[in-house]
N, C-alpha and C positions, 0 to 999 in steps of 0.2 A: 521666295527664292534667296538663298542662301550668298553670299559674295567671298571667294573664294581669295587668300591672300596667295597672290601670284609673285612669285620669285622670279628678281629682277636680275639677269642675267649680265653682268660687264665683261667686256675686252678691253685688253691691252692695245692700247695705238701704235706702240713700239714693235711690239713683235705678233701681233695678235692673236694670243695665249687666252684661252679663255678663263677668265679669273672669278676667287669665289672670295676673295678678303677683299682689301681694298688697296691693296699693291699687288704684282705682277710679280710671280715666283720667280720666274726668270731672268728677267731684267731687273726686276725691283723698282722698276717705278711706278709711280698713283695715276700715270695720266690715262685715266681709263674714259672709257664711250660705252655708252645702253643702246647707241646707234651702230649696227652691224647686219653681216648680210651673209647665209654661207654657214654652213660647217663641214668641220671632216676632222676626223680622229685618227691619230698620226699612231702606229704602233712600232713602227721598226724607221726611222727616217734614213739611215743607212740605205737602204734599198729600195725607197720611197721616191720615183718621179715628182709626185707633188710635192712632197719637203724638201728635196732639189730645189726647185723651182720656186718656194717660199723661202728659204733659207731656212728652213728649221732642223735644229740639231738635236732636238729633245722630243721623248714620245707626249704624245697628250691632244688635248681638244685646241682647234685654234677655228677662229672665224674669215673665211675669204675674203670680207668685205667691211672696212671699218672705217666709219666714217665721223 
């Protein structure tokens, strides 16, 4: 059986942007967590309930839950 390299997913603790470098597009900080809960894919935040309600002003992937 074959072991498959699994891609290790971080979020941003600041804004929770889900991130694929090692700083956070958005904010620009490193302080990232592989501990997270939740997704949702933001495409218009303008008219977005839920990015209301997270503060988010930018389209993109963010995680609900980051801990």
């Amino acid at each position: 059986m074959a072991v498959r390299n699994k891609k290790v997913i971080k979020v941003c603790r600041e804004c929770h942007r889900v991130v694929e470098g090692e700083s956070c597009v958005i904010c620009g900080t490193a302080n990232l967590s592989e501990d997270w809960a939740g997704y949702v894919v933001i495409i218009d935040p303008e008219h977005s309930e839920i990015a209301k309600k997270m503060n988010i002003t930018m389209p993109g992937r963010y995680a609900l839950k980051v801990r």
